[in-house]
C-alpha positions in Angstrom: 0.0 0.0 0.0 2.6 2.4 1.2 4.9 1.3 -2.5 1.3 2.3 -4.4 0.8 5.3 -2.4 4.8 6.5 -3.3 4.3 5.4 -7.1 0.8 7.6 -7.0 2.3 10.8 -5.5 5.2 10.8 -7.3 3.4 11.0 -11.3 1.1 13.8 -9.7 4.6 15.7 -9.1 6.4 15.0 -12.1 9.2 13.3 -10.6 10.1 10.0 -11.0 9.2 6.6 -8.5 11.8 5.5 -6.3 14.0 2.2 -7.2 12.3 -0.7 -4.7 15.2 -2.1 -2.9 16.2 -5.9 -4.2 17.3 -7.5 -0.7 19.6 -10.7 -1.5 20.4 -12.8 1.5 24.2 -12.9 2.3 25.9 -15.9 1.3 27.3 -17.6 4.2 29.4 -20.6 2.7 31.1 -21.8 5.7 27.5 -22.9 6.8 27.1 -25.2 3.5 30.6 -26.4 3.9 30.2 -27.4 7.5 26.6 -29.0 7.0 28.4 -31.1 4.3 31.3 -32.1 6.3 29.4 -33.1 9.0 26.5 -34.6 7.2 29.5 -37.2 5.3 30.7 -37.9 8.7 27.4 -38.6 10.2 27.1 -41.3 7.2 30.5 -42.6 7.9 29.4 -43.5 11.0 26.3 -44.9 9.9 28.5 -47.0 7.6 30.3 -48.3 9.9 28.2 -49.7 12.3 25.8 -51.1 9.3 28.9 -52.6 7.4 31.1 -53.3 10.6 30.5 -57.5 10.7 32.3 -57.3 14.5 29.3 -55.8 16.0 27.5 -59.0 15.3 24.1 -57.3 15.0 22.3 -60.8 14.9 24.2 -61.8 18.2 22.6 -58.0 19.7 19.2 -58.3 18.3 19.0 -62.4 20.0 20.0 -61.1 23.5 18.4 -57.5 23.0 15.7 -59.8 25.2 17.2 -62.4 26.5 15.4 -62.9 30.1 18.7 -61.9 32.4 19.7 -59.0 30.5 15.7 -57.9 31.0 15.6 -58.5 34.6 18.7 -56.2 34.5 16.8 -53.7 33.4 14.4 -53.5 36.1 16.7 -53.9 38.6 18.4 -50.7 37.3 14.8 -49.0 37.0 14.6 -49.9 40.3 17.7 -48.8 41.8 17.8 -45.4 39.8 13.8 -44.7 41.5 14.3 -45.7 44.9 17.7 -43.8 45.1 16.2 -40.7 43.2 13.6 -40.8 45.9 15.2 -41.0 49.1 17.9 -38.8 47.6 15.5 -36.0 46.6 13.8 -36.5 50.2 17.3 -35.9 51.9 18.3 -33.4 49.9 14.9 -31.3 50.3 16.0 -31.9 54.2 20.0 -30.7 54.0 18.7 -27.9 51.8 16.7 -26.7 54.4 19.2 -27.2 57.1 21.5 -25.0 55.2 19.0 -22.3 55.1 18.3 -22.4 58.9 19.0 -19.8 61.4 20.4 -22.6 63.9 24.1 -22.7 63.4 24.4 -27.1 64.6 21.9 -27.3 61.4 23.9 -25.6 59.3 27.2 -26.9 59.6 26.0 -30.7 59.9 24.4 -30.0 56.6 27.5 -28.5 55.2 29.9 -31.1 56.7 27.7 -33.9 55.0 27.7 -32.2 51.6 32.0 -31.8 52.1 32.2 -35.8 52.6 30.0 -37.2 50.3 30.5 -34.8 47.2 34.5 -35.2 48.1 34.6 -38.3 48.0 34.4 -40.9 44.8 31.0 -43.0 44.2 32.8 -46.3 43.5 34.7 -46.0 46.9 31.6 -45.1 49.0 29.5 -48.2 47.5 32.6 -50.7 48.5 32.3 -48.9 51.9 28.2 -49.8 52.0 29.4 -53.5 51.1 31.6 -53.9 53.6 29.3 -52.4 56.5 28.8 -55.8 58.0 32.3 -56.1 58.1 32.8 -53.1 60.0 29.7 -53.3 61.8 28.6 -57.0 62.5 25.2 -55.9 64.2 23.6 -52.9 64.5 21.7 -51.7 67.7 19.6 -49.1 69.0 19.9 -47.7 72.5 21.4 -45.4 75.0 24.7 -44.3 74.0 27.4 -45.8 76.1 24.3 -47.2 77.7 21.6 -50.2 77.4 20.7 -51.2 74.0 17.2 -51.9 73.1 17.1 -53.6 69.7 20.0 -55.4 68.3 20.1 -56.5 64.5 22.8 -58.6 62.5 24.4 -56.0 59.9 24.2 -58.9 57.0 20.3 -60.3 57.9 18.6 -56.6 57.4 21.7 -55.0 55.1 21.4 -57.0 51.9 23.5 -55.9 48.8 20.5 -54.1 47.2 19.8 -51.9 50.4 23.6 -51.3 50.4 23.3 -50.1 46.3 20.4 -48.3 46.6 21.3 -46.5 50.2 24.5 -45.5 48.8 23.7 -44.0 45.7 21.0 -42.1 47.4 23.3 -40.7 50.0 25.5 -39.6 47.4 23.3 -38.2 45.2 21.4 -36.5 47.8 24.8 -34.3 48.2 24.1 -33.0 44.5 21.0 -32.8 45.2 20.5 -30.3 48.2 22.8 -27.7 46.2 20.5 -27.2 43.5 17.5 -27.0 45.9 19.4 -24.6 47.5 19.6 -22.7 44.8 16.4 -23.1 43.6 14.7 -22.1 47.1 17.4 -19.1 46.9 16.1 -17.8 43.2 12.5 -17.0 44.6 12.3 -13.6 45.3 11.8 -13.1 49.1 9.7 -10.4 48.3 7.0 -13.8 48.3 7.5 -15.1 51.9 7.2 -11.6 52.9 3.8 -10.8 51.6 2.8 -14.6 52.6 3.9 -14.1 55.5 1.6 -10.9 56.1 -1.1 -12.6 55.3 -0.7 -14.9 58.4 0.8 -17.9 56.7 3.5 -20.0 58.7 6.7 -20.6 57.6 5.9 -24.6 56.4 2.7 -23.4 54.3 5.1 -20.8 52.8 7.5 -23.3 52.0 4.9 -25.5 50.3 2.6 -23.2 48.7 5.1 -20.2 47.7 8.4 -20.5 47.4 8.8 -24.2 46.4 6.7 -24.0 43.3 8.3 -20.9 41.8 11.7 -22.9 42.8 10.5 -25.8 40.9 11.2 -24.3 37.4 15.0 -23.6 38.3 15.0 -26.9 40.3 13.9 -29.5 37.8 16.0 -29.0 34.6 19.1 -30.4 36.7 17.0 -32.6 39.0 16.6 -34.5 35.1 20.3 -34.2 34.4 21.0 -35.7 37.8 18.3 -38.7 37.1 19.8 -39.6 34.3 23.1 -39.9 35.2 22.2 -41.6 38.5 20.9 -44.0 36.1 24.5 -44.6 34.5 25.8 -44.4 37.6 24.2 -47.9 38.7 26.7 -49.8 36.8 29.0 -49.5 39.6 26.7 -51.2 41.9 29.3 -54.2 41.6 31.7 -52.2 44.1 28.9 -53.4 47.0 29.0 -55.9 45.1 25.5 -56.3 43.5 25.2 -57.8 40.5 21.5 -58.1 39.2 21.8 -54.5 37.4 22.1 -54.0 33.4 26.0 -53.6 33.2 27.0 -56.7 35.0 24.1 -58.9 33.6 25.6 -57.9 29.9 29.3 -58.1 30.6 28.5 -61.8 32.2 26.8 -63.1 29.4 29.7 -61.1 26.7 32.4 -63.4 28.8 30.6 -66.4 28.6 30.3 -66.5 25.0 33.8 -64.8 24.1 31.4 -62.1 22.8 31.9 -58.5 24.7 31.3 -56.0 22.3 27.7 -56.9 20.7 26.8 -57.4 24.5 28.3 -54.0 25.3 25.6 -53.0 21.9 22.9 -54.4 23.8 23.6 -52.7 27.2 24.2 -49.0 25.3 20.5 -49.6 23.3 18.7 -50.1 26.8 20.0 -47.5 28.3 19.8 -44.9 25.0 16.0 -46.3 25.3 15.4 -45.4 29.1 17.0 -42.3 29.1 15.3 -41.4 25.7 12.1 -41.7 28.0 13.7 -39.7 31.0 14.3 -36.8 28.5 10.7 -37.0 27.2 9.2 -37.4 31.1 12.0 -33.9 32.1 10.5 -31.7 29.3 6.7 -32.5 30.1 7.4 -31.5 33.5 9.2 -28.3 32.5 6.6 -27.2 30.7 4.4 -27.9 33.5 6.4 -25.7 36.3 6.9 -23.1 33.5 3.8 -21.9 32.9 3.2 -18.8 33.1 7.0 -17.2 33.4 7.6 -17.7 29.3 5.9 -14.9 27.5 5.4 -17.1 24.3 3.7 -19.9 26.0 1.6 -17.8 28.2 -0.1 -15.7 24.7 -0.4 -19.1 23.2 1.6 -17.7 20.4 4.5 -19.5 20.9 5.7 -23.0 19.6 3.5 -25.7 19.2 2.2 -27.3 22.8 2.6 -23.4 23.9 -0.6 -23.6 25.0 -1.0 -26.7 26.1 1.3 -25.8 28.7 -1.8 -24.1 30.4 -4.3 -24.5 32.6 -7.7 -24.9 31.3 -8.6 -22.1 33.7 -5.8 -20.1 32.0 -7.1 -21.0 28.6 -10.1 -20.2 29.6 -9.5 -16.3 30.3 -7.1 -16.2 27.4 -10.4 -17.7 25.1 -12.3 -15.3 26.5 -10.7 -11.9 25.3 -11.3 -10.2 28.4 -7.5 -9.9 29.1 -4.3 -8.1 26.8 -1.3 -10.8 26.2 0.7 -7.5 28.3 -1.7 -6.6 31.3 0.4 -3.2 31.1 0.1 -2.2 27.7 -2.6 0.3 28.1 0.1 2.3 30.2 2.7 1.6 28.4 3.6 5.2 26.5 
């Protein structure tokens, strides 16, 4: 309209219509070139492992599901929940601790952090698996007093509880620092009006300040599940050897076959962790809503707004609302 407008105005006058302007993108050929190269190596890979007749993709594909390698699999699903679990309870707890006003909270929750962050996985789990060495029974009582309830270490302590205890412990370590700094990105400016509107400390915890947290705290809550999940195939250091790793590198030794066993082990755990990835961005987009301008208008990628409520879809349906509530007073 404005080119017609120009074109219009300018006979009326006599003088001649401006040249339109003839954009050309630039030409970036370092883009093409690198596309290229790495798109020829991408396919040498793919060559490779098509062509390669040492990866014995027959021998992969027979014990892909072969019963022990399966039950491998859940006892690595297993271990990776349970410790995720306690490990997110505990560190929820040190997180706290490290927030509180009471000096004996703080420090304990500190000096546990120092250990078990300072000190390798592997050689914690061998510590686990040798606690009924250490301890031959454990007891409850008085100390340097009566004991009330005396256990043997190796009856209640099996190698599982020792696995899954010590990968929690030291993942809850991890753990409590991003909490921490989670619980520290919420603006205190929240507990403070919570707090003036009679709410405890507890409720604010819960209703306030830990569900703005959640958006900083889950991205690398995700990371940390998924590499606790690698990190079970050192669960022979207890030893425990019902997991994934071991169940594959048994049955490779037995039939002078390691590497299309190792194939097998990589697939199942690309395959779970593709899951884990899918599972982490749902649950961003839940605990982001509302704090990504795109998703919130519904303009933005596709899922944008199915990353709302239906109350919030709702209002936004209606019309009754601007996308920018401060637009009107914007100059």
């Amino acid at each position: 309209m404005s080119v017609t407008t120009g074109t219009a105005t300018a006979e009326r006058t006599g003088q001649s219509a401006p040249d339109l302007i003839r954009a050309h993108p630039v030409r970036r050929p370092g883009r093409v070139v690198s596309a290229v190269v790495v798109a020829v190596l991408a396919a040498m890979v793919v060559n490779t492992l098509v062509t390669n007749p040492n990866f014995r993709w027959d021998v992969v594909w027979l014990y892909l599901r072969d019963v022990n390698v399966v039950r491998g699999v859940g006892w690595t699903l297993l271990l990776t929940a349970g410790s995720m679990v306690v490990a997110v309870a505990l560190a929820m707890t040190l997180a706290i601790m490290r927030r509180s006003d009471n000096p004996v909270m703080r420090w304990v929750s500190w000096i546990y952090i120092w250990f078990f962050r300072g000190t390798p996985v592997y050689t914690q789990l061998v510590f686990w698996g040798l606690l009924g060495v250490l301890y031959p029974r454990l007891s409850l009582g008085i100390p340097f007093g009566p004991e009330f309830v005396v256990l043997d270490t190796n009856a209640v302590f099996s190698a599982a509880w020792a696995a899954l205890i010590g990968l929690a412990l030291n993942e809850a370590a991890y753990l409590s620092e991003i909490f921490r700094s989670g619980l520290g990105g919420v603006d205190p400016g929240q507990a403070e009006a919570a707090r003036a509107l009679g709410m405890n400390e507890s409720a604010i915890l819960r209703r306030v300040v830990l569900p703005q947290a959640m958006r900083v705290i889950v991205p690398p809550t995700g990371n940390e599940t998924i590499s606790m999940l690698k990190t079970t195939s050192l669960v022979l250091a207890v030893p425990f050897t019902l997991d994934l790793t071991f169940a594959t590198n048994a049955i490779g030794n037995r039939i002078f076959l390691p590497i299309p066993l190792l194939m097998v082990a990589a697939i199942w755990y690309l395959v779970i962790t593709s899951v884990l990835m899918v599972g982490q961005h749902y649950l961003e987009l839940y605990y982001g809503r509302g704090f990504d301008g795109a998703a919130a208008s519904g303009r933005g990628p596709a899922g944008g707004r199915r990353a709302l409520g239906r109350r919030q879809q709702a209002v936004l349906a209606a019309g009754t609302t601007n996308d920018d509530p401060f637009l009107e007073y914007t100059p």
